[in-house]
N, C-alpha and C positions, 0 to 999 in steps of 0.2 A: 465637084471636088473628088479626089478619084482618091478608094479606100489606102493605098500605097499612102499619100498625104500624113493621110492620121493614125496611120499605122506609130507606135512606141519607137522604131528605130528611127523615122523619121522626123518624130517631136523629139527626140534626142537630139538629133544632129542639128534642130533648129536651135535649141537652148545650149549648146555647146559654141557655135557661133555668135550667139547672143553675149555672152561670157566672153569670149577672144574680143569682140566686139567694143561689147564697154571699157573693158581694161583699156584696148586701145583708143578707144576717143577721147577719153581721158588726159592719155599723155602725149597722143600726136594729132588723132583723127586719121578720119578712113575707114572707118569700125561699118560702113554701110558695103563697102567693097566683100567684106565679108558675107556681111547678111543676105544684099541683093541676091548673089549667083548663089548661096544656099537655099532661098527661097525659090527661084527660079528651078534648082535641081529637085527640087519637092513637086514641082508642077505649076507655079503660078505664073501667070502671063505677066512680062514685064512692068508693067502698069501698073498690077496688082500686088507686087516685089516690091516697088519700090513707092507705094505708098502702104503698106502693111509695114516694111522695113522701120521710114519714119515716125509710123505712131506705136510701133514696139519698143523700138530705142528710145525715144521719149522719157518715161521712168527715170532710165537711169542715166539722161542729163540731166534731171533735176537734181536727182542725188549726187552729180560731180558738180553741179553748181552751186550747190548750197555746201559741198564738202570745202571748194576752195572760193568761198565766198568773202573771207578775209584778206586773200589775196590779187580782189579784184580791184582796180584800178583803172581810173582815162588813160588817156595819152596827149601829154604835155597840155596845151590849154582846153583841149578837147574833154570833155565831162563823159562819163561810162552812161550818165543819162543818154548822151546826145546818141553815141553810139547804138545803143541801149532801140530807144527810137525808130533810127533805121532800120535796124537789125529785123523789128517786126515789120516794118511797114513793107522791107523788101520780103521778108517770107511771103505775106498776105498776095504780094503781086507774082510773086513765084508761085505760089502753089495754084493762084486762080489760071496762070499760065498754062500751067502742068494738062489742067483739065479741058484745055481746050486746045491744044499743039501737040505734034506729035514729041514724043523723046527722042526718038534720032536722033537731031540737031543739037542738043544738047551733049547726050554719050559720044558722042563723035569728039567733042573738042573737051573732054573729062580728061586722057594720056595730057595734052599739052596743056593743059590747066593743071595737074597734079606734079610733071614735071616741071614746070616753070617755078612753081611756088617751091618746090624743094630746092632746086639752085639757087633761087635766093635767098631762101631760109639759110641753106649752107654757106653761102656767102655771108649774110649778118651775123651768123652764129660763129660763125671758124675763122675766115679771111678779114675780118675787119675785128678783131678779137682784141688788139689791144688798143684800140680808140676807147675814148671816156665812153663811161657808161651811161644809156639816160640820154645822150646823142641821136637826134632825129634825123633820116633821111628823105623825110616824107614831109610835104606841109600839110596845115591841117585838111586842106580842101582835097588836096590828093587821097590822103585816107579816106576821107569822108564819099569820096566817090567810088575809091577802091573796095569798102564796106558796103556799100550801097551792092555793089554789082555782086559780092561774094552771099548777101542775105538775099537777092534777087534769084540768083543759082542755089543757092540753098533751099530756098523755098519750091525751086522746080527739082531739081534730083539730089543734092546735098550730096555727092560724094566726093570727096577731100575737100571738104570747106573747113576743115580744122589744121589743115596744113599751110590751106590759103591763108586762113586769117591768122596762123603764126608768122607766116613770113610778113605780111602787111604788120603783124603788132610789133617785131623786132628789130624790121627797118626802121620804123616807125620808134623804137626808141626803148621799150619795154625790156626788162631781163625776162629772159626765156622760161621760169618759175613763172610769172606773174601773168606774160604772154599768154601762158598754158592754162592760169584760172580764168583771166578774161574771156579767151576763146571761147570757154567752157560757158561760159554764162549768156553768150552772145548767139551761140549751137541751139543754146535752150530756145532763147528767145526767137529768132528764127523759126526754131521748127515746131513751137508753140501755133506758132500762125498756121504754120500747113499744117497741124493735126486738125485744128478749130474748123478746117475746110477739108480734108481727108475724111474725116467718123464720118461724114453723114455718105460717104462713096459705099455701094454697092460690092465695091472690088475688093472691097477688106476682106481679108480672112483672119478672122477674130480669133480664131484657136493657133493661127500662128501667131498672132500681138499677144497670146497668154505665153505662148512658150520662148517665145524670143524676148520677149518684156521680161521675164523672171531669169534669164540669162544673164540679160542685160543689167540689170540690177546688180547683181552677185559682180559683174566686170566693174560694172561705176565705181564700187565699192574698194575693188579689189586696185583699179587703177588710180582712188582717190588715196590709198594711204600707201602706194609707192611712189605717186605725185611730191609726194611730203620727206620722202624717206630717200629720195634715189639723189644722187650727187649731179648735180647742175648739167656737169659734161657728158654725163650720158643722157641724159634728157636730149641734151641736141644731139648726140649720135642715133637714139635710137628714132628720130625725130624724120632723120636724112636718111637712115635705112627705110624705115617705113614708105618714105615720100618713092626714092630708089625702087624698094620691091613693087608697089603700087604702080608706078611707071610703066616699069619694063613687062608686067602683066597685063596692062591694059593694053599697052603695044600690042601686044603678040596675039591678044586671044580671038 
């Protein structure tokens, strides 16, 4: 680890990211887009970026899952248990993936997986706006397979899996308030699984999961009581900018 690392401007700039981070995983996801290339600008080897990333943020999806825990809900005959289930069982095969496959494969198709899921968030959210609400466009097996493969990626690099599984919860039927606690709760579980199989990795760097962890915490917080407070319509605006700026950065860089 080279002195620059742990240098105070450095732990800064990781817990300031940690903070942008959580606020936004909160109310969109993508909050890792952040953290990875901060850690990476610190000096950590991809690998080690983006399994530090996930057991720092950790913390504070608990705190956004247990903030909108009342607003968690299945979808239509589907149970949050069932969901719930996959969620972990695909981290567990995601993260044991991680440790044996290169990542390339994976970041490479992270642009058209972030943008895909924003078009159709923005489609369910905007273009189909005055259909009843509570309206499914997904059967149940559809989700259930569509989840499977977002807790499967999640468990290998998690980045836009909070976009992903907004778009799957509101075609699927959910209002975009409830979409956004669900998510939250399902992020956790998920990435419960790769932490349980992450700690024991060598590649961690523990003094970045204290300084990004305690970022992240302070954003959980901060994006769990504007979750509560912000008017629906911008919820999905800032939803489709996120997914938008995420895109067209991952395009380009």
């Amino acid at each position: 680890m080279s002195a620059t690392f742990h240098s105070l401007s450095a732990l800064s700039l990781i817990g300031l990211a940690g903070l942008y981070a959580g606020t936004q995983n909160v109310l969109a996801g993508g909050g890792s887009f952040i953290t990875f290339p901060a850690l990476l600008l610190v000096g950590l080897n991809p690998l080690a970026a983006n399994m530090t990333s996930t057991i720092a943020l950790f913390p504070s999806q608990i705190t956004s899952a247990i903030a909108g825990r009342r607003l968690v809900e299945g979808v239509g005959a589907l149970r949050f248990r069932q969901l719930f289930l996959l969620s972990l069982a695909g981290g567990v095969l995601g993260a044991g993936l991680l440790l044996s496959t290169p990542v390339s494969v994976f970041t490479h198709l992270v642009p058209w997986l972030v943008l895909f899921a924003t078009l159709v968030f923005f489609w369910g959210s905007f273009l189909r706006k005055s259909r009843p609400a509570g309206v499914s466009h997904l059967s149940n097996g559809t989700l259930l397979a569509i989840q499977g493969g977002i807790a499967l990626y999640g468990g290998y690099f998690g980045g836009g899996i909070g976009i992903l599984m907004l778009a799957a919860l509101t075609v699927a039927g959910q209002q975009v308030r409830t979409a956004t606690a669900t998510k939250n709760a399902l992020a956790m579980t998920m990435n419960a699984s790769a932490v349980a199989i992450f700690a024991f990795s060598p590649q961690i760097d523990w003094l970045a999961v204290l300084a990004l962890g305690i970022g992240g915490v302070a954003g959980g917080v901060l994006g769990s009581w504007l979750m509560h407070r912000l008017p629906e319509k911008w919820l999905r605006g800032f939803v489709v900018a996120v997914g938008a700026a995420l895109s067209c950065w991952l395009f380009i860089r």
